[in-house]
C-alpha positions in Angstrom: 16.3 -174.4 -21.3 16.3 -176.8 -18.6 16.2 -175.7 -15.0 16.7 -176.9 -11.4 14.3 -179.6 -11.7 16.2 -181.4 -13.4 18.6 -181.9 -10.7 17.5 -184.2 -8.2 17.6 -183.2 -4.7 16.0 -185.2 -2.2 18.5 -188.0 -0.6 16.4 -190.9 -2.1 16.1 -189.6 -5.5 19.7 -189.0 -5.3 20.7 -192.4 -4.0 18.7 -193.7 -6.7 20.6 -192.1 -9.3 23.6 -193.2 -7.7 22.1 -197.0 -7.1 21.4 -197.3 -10.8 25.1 -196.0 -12.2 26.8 -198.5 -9.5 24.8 -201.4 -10.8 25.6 -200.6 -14.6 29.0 -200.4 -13.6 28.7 -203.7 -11.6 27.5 -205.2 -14.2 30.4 -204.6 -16.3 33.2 -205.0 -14.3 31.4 -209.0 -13.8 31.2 -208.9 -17.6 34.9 -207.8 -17.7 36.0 -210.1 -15.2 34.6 -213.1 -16.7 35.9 -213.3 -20.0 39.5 -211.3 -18.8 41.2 -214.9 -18.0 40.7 -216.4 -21.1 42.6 -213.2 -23.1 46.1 -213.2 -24.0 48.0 -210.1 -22.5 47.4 -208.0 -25.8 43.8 -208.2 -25.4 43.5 -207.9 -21.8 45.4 -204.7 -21.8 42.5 -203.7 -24.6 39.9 -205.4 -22.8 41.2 -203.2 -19.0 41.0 -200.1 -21.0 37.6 -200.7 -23.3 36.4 -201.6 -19.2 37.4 -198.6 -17.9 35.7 -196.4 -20.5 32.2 -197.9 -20.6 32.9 -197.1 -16.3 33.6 -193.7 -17.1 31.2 -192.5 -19.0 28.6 -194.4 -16.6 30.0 -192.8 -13.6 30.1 -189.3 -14.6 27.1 -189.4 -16.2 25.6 -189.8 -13.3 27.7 -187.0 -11.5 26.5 -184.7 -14.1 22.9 -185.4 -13.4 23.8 -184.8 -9.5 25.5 -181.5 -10.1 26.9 -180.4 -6.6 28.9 -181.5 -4.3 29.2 -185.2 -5.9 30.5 -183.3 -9.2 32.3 -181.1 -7.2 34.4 -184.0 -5.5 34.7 -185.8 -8.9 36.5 -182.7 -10.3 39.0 -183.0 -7.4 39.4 -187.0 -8.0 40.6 -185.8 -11.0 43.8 -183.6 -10.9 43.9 -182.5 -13.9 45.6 -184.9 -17.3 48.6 -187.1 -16.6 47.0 -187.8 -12.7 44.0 -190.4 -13.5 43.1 -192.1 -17.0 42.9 -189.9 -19.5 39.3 -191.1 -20.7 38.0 -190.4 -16.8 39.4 -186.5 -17.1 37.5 -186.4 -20.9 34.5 -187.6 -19.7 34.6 -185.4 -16.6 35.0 -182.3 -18.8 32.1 -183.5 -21.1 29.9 -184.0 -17.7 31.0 -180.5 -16.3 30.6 -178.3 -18.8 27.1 -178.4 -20.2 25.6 -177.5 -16.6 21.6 -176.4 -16.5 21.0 -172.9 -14.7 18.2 -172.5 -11.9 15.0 -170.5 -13.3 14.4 -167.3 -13.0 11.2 -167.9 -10.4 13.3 -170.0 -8.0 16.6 -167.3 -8.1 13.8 -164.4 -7.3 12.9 -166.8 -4.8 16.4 -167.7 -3.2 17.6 -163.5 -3.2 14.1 -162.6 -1.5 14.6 -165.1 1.3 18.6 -164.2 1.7 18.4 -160.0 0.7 14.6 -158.8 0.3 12.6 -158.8 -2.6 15.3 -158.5 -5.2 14.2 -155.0 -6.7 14.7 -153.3 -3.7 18.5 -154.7 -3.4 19.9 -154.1 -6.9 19.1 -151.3 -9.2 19.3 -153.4 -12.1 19.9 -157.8 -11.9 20.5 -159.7 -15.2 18.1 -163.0 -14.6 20.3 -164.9 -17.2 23.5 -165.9 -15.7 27.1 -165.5 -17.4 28.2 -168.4 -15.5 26.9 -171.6 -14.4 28.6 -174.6 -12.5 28.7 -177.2 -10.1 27.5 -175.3 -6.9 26.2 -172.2 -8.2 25.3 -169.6 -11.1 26.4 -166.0 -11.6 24.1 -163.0 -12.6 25.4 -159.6 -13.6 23.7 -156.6 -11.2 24.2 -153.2 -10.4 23.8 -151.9 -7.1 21.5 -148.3 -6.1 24.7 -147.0 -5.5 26.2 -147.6 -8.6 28.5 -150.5 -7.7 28.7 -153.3 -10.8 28.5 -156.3 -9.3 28.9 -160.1 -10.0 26.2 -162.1 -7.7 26.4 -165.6 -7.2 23.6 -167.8 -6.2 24.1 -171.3 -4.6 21.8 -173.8 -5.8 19.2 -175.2 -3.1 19.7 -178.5 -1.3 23.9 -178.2 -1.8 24.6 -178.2 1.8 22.6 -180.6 3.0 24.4 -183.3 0.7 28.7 -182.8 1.4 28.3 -186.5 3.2 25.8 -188.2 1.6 27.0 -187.0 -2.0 31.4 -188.0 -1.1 29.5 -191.8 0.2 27.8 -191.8 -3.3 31.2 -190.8 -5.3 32.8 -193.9 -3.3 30.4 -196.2 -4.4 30.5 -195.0 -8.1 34.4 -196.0 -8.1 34.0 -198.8 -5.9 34.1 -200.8 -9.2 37.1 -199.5 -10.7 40.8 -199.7 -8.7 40.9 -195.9 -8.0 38.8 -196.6 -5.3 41.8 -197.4 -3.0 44.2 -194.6 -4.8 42.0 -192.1 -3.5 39.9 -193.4 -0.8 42.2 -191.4 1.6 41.2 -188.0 0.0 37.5 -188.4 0.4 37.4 -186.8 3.8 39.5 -184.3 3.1 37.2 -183.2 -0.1 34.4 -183.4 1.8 35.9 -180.7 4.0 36.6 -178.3 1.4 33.4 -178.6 -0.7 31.8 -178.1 2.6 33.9 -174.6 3.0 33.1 -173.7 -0.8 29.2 -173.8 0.0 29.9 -171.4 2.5 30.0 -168.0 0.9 30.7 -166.2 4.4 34.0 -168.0 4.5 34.6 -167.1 0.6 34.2 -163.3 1.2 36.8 -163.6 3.8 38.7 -165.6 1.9 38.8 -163.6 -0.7 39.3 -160.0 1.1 42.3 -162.4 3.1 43.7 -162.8 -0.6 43.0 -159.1 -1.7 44.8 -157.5 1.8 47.5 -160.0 1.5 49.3 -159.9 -2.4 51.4 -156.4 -3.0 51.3 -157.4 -6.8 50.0 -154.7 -8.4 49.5 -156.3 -11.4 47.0 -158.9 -9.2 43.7 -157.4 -9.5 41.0 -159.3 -6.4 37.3 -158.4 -6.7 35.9 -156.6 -3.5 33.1 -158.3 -1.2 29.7 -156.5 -1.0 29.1 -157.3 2.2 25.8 -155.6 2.3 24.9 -157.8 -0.4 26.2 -161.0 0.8 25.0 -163.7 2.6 25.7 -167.4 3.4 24.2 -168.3 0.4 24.4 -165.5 -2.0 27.9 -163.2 -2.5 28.2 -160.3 -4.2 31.7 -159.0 -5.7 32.8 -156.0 -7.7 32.6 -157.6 -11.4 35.8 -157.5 -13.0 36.1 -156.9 -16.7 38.6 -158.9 -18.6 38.6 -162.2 -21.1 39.1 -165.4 -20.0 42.2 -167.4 -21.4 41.0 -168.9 -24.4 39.2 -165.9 -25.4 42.5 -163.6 -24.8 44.7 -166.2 -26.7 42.1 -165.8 -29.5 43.0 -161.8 -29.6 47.0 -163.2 -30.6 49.0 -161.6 -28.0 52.8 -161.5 -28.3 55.5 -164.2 -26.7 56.2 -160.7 -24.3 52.7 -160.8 -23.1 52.2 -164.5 -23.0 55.7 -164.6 -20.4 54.3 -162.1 -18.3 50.9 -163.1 -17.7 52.3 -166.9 -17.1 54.9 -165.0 -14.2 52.2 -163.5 -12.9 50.3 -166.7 -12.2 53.8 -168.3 -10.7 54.6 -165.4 -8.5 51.2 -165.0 -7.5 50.7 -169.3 -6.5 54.6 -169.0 -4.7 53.7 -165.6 -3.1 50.8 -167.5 -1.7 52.2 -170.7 -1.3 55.3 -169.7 0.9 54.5 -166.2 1.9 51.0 -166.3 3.3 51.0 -170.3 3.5 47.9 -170.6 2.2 46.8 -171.1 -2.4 44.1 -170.4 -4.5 43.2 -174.2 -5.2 40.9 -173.8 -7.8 42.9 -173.2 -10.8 40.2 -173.4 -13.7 41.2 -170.8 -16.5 37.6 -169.4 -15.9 39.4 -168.2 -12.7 41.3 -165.9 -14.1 39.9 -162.7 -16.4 43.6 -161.1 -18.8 42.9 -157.3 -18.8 43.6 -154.6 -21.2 45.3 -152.7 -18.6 47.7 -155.7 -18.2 46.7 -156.6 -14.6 45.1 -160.4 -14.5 42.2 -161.1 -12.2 41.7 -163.6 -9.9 38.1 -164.8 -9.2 35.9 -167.3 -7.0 38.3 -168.0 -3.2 35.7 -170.8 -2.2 38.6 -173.5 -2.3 41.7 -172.5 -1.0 43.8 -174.4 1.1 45.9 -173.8 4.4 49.4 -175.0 3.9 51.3 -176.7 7.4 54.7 -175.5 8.1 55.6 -179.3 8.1 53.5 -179.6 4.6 55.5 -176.2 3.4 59.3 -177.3 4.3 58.7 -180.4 2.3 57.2 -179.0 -0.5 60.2 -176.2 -0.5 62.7 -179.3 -1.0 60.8 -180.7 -4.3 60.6 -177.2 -5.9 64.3 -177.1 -5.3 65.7 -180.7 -6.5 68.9 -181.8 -6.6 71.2 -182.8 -9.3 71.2 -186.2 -7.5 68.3 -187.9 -6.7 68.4 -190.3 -3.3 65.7 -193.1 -3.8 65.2 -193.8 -0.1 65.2 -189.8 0.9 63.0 -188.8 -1.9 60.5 -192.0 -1.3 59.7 -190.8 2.8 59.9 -187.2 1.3 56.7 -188.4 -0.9 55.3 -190.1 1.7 55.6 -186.9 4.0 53.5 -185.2 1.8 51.4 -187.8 0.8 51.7 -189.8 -2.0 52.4 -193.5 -1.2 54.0 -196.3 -3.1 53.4 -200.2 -3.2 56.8 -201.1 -4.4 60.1 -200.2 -2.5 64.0 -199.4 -3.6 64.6 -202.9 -4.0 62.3 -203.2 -6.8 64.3 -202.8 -9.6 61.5 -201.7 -12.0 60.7 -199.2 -9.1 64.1 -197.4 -8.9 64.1 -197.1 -12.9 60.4 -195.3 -12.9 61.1 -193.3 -9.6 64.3 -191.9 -10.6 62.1 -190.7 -14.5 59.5 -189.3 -12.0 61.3 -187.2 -9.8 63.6 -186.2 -12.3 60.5 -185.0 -14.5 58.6 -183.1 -11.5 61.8 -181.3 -11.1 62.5 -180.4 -14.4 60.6 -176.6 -14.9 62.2 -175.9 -11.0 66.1 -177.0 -12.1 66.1 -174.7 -15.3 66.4 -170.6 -15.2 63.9 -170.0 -17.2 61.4 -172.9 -18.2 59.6 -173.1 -21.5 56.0 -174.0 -22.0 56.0 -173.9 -25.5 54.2 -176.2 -28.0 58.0 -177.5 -28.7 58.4 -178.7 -25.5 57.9 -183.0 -24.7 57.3 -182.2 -21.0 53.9 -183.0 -20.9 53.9 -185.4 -23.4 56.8 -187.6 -21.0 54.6 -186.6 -17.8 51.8 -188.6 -19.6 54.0 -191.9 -20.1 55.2 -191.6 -16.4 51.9 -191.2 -15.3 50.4 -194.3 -16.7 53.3 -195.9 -15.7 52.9 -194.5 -12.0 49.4 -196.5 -11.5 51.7 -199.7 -11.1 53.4 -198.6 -8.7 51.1 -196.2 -6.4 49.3 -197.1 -3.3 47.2 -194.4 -2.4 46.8 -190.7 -2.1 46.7 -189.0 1.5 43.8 -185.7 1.4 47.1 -183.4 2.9 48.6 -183.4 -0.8 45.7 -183.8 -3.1 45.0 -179.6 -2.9 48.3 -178.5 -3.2 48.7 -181.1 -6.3 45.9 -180.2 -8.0 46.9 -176.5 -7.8 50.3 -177.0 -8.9 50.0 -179.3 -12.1 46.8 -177.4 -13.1 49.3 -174.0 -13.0 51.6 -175.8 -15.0 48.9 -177.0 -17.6 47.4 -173.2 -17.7 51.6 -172.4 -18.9 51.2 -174.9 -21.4 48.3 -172.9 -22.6 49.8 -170.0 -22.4 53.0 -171.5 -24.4 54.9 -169.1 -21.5 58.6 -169.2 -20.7 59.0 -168.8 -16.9 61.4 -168.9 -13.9 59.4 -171.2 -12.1 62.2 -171.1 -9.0 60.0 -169.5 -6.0 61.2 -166.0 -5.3 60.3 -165.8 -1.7 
């Protein structure tokens, strides 16, 4: 099994990494370039796509050698299907989930500098995680006390790279045109992955989260504070499957709509209530219970919502029947999603009108249906190809909030759940 060495960690080795994918790339996009003026338009559209796999699969090869906070951002870039190419989200997921744990002598080594020698903080500590990832692994303990815990461990060296690694994720998509798209995000991701590496902020986060939700059916591990550090947190483990596995045990329609409210309820409560969402929302995140509750796990990336930020985002979960081009355009813009075309773009008014009216759709219906039957994704992935035309560029104030949202949605599709998707508070 291969361990932390093979992560590079120093700044030049990482560079280096970097240095090598952005010349490949280079290399094609000049190879591309060359020969794209002499194809007819059939074959360029081929030749722009067959170009923007071979870039892919460069670029995130790299990003899954880097681990951290350069795959971190990466997953961010990426929204979730229907929000870049789909061949950029497929090779992210190939990159992402194969992920190397640390060895056992360099986790004794990392609780003995942050707790004492590990056998004198944990009655018993499972050296094998359950869960590896971009930042961190997770290890199954029990504290003297009796306490079953989950204990994650941040890999070494993650900290000291937020900067260096968002420069290097520039450069790897300087040859492609998402560079501009999302140029305007890198800051803001840079902040956040800088906020998941601290796991201080996480336990508050996450007793924030557990204090503030009256669902009872919402189920927030508790922080071991005595057993937590900047670098290392300890939560009470919670015992449930995660989604696929749960699907696999073939609950009802009746379960399937009430897990997927729960997941609504609990984004709006968050959302408009305490103004601030879980903004991570990977299935592994959430752990289906036999008692019926669903748990909600890892509050390293949440985001703060402005009031500002909050009114506007009130007014697209509640559309109208009518959809003003000019009103809705700023309304975007306010929340920060920009367009290179205007109103008097015929082309433009067609696809705007299709895209507001599909991101309204689940919000203008009672109840909303998920189900395999349903086109809704399958339009959303037209639109979306068709957006790229048309957009300018991504500001960082939306890309969370985004992010959270459609990957909600996509864990309904999952679920195949029928929903009121209409905020309740």
């Amino acid at each position: 099994m291969a361990g932390q060495k093979s992560i590079p960690r120093g700044k030049l080795e990482r560079r280096r990494v970097v240095g090598l994918a952005a010349a490949r790339a280079g290399v094609k996009k000049v190879g591309h370039l060359t020969v794209r003026p002499f194809l007819s338009a059939r074959k360029r559209c081929a030749a722009d796509q067959a170009n923007d796999v071979a870039v892919a699969r460069i670029v995130f090869r790299a990003l899954s050698t880097l681990r951290g906070t350069a795959l971190k951002a990466a997953q961010l870039v990426a929204m979730e299907r229907g929000l870049v190419p789909e061949i950029y989200r497929c090779e992210l997921a190939k990159a992402s989930c194969d992920v190397p744990p640390m060895n056992r002598a360099l986790v004794y080594t990392i609780l003995k500098r942050e707790l004492g020698p590990p056998e004198k903080s944990f009655r018993q500590f499972e050296w094998c995680p359950f869960a590896a990832a971009s930042l961190g692994q997770v290890h199954a303990a029990t504290a003297f006390d009796g306490r079953r815990l989950a204990v994650k461990v941040q890999y070494p060296g993650m900290a000291d790279g937020v900067k260096a690694d968002i420069e290097m994720l520039r450069r790897c998509l300087g040859p492609t045109r998402y560079r501009r798209i999302f140029d305007g995000c890198f800051d803001e991701i840079a902040s956040k992955v800088g906020e998941e590496l601290d796991y201080r902020l996480e336990a508050r986060q996450t007793t924030a989260f557990a204090k503030g939700c009256p669902m009872r059916d919402i189920l927030i591990p508790e922080v071991a504070t005595d057993l937590s550090t900047g670098s290392v947190l300890s939560l009470g483990r919670i015992e449930g499957l995660h989604l696929d596995g749960w699907l696999a045990t073939s609950p009802s329609q009746a379960e399937r709509d009430r897990y997927g409210q729960l997941l609504v309820d609990f984004f709006h409560y968050g959302a408009f209530v305490q103004n601030v969402i879980h903004a991570d929302p990977h299935p592994g995140n959430y752990l289906f219970r036999e008692d019926g509750r669903l748990g909600v796990i890892d509050f390293g990336c949440v985001k703060h919502l402005e009031p500002g930020l909050l009114k506007d985002l009130r007014r697209l979960s509640s559309p109208p029947a009518h959809i003003d081009l000019a009103e809705h355009t700023a309304l975007h813009g306010r929340i920060g999603i920009h367009y290179r075309r205007g109103i008097d773009d015929p082309s433009f008014v067609r696809f705007f009108s299709d895209w507001v009216a599909w991101l309204g759709e689940p919000y203008r219906r009672e109840v909303f249906d998920f189900g395999p039957r349903h086109d809704y994704f399958r339009r959303g992935a037209v639109l979306a190809k068709a957006l790229y035309r048309y957009i300018d560029h991504y500001d960082g104030s939306f890309i969370y909030y985004g992010r959270a949202e459609h990957g909600l949605m996509r864990l309904l599709e999952h679920l195949s759940a029928r929903v009121r998707m209409r905020p309740i508070v």
